[in-house]
Steps between C-alpha positions, in 0.01 A plus 500: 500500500393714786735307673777603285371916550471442851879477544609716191317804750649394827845496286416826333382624864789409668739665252321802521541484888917408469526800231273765720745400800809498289489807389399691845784319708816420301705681276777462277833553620689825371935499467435659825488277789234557714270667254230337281292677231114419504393711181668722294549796663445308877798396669504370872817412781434319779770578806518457860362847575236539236361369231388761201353526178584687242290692183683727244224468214478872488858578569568257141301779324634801657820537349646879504214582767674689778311282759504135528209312671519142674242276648593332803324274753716326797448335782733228750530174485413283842687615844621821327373876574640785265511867502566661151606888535451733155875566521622155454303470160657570169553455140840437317534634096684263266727784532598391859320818665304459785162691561282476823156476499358828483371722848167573589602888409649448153147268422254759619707769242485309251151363499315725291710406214456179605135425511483380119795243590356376792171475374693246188675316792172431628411264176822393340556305825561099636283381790760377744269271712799216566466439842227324725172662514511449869747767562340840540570775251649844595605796363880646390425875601821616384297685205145723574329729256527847657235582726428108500646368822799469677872310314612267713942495541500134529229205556489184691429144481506132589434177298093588600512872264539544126610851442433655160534834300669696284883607496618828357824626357583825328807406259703808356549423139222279486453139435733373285472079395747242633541324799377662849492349841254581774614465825375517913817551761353287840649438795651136438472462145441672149253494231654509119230435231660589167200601223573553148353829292 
């Protein structure tokens, strides 16, 4: 009999283990090659440049908001060194229009209306801690409180940095549901993550 618990825990133990490493590493394939989706509103591609994940939890509640906020973390897979610059990041509407992520300027205007929003974003969020805990964690200035720092026009990194923070776009008309696409213009290739609101 103890015999018998003895390997129903190592069984239960080891399932445990597979699930817990399942669900940090692999994710199911989307109709878009290239990117997976690892929760709900958590949707990762992996390319030759970088390798990003993203969160639109609090975008999927925002509808008719005239500013949309994303979650990003990215960093580069082995060999690879990337530079991401503010003006290559953007948003497209299910309308086809594209929007670029907000600048430093049009944030600091807006950010006393924003407080309450940001302060939401801050809980109705997903962790996204998908990469080694090896690599070392840094920053995506492109956003500072006022009076908080200094914004950043573009940020760094190799396949030893995770970069992580928040994305901002002001959209005229506000959010309206359907299908959007976010999207990073690099050097050699392109990053196209299509999220549904």
């Amino acid at each position: 009999m103890r015999r018998i618990f003895g390997i129903s825990g190592l069984l239960v133990l080891a399932l445990a283990t597979s699930m817990n490493t399942t669900s940090c590493k692999s994710g199911i394939p989307t109709d878009t090659p290239g990117v997976d989706e690892l929760g709900q509103y958590v949707l990762r591609q992996k390319g030759p440049e970088i390798e990003i994940v993203l969160g639109y939890r609090f975008a999927a509640g925002s509808i008719a908001d005239d500013w949309m906020i994303l979650e990003v973390a990215m960093t580069a897979p082995p060999t690879a060194s990337t530079t991401v610059h503010r003006e290559s990041v953007w948003v497209k509407k299910p309308d086809g229009t594209k929007i670029p992520v907000a600048s430093q300027t049009l944030f600091g205007q807006a950010y006393g209306e924003m407080r309450r929003v940001i302060s939401k974003a801050n809980i109705n969020r997903d962790p996204l801690d998908y990469f080694p805990p090896s690599r070392q964690p840094c920053n995506l200035d492109f956003f500072v409180a006022p009076g908080r720092g200094v914004s950043h026009d573009q940020v760094s990194f190799n396949n030893r940095r995770v970069c992580q923070g928040r994305l901002f776009f002001r959209v005229p008309g506000g959010i309206t549901p359907g299908r959007w696409v976010f999207g990073i213009d690099l050097e050699e290739t392109t990053v196209r993550i299509p999220f549904g609101l």
